[in-house]
C-alpha positions in Angstrom: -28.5 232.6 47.2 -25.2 232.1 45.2 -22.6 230.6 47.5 -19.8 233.0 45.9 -22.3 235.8 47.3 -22.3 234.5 50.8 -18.2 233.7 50.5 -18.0 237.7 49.2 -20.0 238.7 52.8 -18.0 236.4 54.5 -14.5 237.9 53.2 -15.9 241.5 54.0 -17.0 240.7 57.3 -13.7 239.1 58.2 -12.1 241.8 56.5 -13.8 244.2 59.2 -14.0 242.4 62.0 -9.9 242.1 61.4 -9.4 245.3 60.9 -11.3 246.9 64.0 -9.3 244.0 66.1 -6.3 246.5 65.9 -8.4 249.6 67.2 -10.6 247.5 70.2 -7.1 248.7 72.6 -7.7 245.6 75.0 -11.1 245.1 75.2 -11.4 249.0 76.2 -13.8 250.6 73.0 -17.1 249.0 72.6 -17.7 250.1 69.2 -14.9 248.1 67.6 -15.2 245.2 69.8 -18.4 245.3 68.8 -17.3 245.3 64.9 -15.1 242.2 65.9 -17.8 240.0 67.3 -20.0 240.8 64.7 -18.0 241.1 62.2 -16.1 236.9 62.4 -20.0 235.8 63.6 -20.8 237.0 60.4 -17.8 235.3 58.6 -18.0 232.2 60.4 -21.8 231.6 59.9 -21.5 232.5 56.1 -18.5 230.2 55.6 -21.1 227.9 57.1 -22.8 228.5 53.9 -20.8 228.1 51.2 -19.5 225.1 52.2 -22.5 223.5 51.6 -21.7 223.9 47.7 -17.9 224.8 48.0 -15.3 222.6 49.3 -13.7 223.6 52.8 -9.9 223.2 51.1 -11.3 226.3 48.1 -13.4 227.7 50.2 -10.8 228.4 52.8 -8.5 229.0 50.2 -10.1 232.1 48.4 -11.3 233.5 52.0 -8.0 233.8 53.7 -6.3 234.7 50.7 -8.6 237.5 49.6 -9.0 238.4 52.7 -5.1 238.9 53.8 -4.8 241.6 50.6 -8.1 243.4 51.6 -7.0 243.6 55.2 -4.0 245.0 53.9 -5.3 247.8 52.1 -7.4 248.6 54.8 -4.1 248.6 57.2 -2.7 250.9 54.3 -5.1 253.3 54.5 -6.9 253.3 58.1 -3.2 252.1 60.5 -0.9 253.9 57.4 0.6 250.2 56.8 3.8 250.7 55.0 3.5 248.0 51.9 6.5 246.9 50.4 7.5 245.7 47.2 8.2 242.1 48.8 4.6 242.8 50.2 3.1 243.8 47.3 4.6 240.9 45.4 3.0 238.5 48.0 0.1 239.8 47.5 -0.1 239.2 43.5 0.8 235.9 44.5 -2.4 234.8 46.5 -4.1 236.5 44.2 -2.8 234.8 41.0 -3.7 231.4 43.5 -6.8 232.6 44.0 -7.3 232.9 40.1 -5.5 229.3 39.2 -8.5 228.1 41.8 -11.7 229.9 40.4 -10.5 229.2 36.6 -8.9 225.8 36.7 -9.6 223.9 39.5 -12.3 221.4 38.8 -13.0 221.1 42.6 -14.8 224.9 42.9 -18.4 223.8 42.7 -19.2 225.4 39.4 
């Protein structure tokens, strides 16, 4: 399998095993502690994955960065997460990284 496939599964299931951290209430609701454990196992083992083809700087690179905007949208719409525009700005940021790395970088593995 493409290793961008298993770094897209790997952002998702970081994205909700972060966001059900917020809604485990100290260990006391199975079902999103259950998400959580899942959820980074997930992560972690398909990061595992992709850095068989990808290096660990641009792998970790794309994952946290993708991953803090998605887990901010989620926080918009599942915690109503104010965003700001200093927030929002941010986030175009790591994005336009993100972008600089997939279509400049010579070091992405493709």
């Amino acid at each position: 399998m493409n290793a961008y496939i298993y770094l897209a599964i790997a952002i998702t299931a970081e994205v909700i095993g972060t966001t059900a951290l917020k809604a485990v209430d100290g260990f006391s609701k199975p079902l999103p502690l259950a998400l959580v454990i899942v959820g980074y196992g997930t992560a972690f083992w398909m990061l595992s994955l992709v850095m068989k083809s990808i290096p660990v700087g641009v792998t970790y690179a794309i994952w946290s960065g993708l991953g803090i905007v998605m887990i901010s949208i989620a926080a918009l719409f599942l915690y109503d997460q104010k965003l700001d525009l200093p927030a929002l700005l941010g986030m175009g940021l790591i994005i336009a990284g993100v972008l600089v790395i997939q279509l400049f970088s010579s070091t992405t593995g493709h």
